[in-house]
N, C-alpha and C positions, 0 to 999 in steps of 0.2 A: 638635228641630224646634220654631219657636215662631211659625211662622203656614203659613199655606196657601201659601205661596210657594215654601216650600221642599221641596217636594212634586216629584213627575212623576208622570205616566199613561202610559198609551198610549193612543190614540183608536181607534175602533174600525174603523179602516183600517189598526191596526199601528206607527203611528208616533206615536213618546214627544213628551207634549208637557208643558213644563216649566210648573205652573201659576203661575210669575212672569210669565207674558204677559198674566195675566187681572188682574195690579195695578193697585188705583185702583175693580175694577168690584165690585159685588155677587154674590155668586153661590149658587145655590140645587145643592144636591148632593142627588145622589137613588140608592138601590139601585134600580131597577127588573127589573120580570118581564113576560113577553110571554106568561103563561097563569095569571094571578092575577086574584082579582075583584077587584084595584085597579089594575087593566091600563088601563082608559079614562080612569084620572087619566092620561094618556098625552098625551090632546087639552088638560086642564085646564094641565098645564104651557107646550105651545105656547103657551096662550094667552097665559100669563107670559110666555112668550119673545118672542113678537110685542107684546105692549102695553108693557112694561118694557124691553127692548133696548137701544132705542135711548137708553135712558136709563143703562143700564151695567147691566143684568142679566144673568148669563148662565147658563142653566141647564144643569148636567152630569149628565146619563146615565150610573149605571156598571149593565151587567146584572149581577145575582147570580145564581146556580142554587142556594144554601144552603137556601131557603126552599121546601118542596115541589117541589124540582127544577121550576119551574116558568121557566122560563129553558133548557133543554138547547139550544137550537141555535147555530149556530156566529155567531161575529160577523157576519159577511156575512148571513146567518138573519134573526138580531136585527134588523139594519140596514133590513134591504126588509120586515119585518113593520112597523117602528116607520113609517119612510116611509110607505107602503101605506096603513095603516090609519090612521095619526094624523096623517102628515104633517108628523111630525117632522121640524123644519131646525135643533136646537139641540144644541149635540155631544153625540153618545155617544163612549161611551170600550170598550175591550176588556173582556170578562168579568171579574170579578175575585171573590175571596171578600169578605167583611165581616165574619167573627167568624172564632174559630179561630187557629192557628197560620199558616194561610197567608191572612190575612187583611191586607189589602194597607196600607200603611204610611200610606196617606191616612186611609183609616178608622179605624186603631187609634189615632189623633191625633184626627180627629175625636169620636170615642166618648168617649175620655179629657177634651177640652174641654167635650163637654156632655151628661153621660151622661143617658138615659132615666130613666122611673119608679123613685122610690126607688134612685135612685141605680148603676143598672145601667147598664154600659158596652154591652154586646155590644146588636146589633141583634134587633129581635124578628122584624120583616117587613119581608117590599120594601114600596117605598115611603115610607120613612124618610128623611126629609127635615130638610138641615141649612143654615141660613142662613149666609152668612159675609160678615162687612163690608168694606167698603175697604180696608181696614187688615191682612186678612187672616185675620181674628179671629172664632171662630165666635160667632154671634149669640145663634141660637136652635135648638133640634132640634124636629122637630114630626114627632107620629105619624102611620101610615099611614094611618090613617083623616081627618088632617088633610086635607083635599081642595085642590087646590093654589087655588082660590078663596078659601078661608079663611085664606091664606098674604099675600093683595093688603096690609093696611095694614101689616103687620113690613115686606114689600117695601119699601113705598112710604118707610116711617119710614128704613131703611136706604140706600135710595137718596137723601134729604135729607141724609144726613150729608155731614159736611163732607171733599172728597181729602184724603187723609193719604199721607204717604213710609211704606212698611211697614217694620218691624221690621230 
């Protein structure tokens, strides 16, 4: 695999969606959890979604439960907690792992592109946040405690870059 294109998900309404439809945009990838105390970077993302959008951002939702089981409910769950409380309108995607053996083929590509401190692939916590450019190309990884406000000038720098035909 040699960009994010060549990828699929499943959205968390169940149906696969091939991430070649997101080419050309910026997009911001995220593990999140719906009972972690990095739960109300929840709102900090929308805001991304809603300010950056319209400019080709797109921010992706995957829930994990790796991390303090703090994610157990079911997709449907996930989906009206995220709505409900943060008002999320920016895709989520179906549960998935992030480290491990069943750790889902986006990730282990991700990891691999930009691994963590000292050189560590495997994710540490939800909320682990990875940029990827037009091009398909991951950017930057930034940690959970990176608040998604402190994310705005990589944004903004990546969204100036120039359309590129992917890989």
């Amino acid at each position: 695999m040699s960009s994010l294109y060549d990828f699929e998900a499943l959205s968390i309404q169940g149906q696969t969606v091939p991430l070649r439809q997101f080419e050309g945009q910026v997009l911001l990838i995220v593990n999140t959890a719906s009972a972690c105390g990095f739960t109300p970077q929840f709102a900090g993302l929308e805001a991304l979604h809603q300010r950056y959008g319209a400019q080709g951002l797109v921010v992706l939702g995957f829930p994990c439960n790796q991390f303090g089981r703090q994610d157990p409910g079911s997709d449907e769950q996930i989906a009206s907690f995220c709505q409900l409380n943060y008002g999320v309108t920016f895709p989520m995607m179906h549960k998935i792992d992030v480290n491990g053996g069943d750790a889902h083929p986006l990730y282990r590509w991700l990891c691999a592109e930009a691994p963590g401190l000292l050189g560590s692939k495997a994710i540490k916590w939800n909320f682990t946040k990875f940029l990827v450019g037009r091009d398909g190309q991951v950017l930057r990884r930034f940690a959970p405690q990176d608040t998604p406000s402190r994310l705005a000038s990589d944004i903004e720098q990546a969204l100036a870059a120039p359309r590129t035909a992917a890989p």
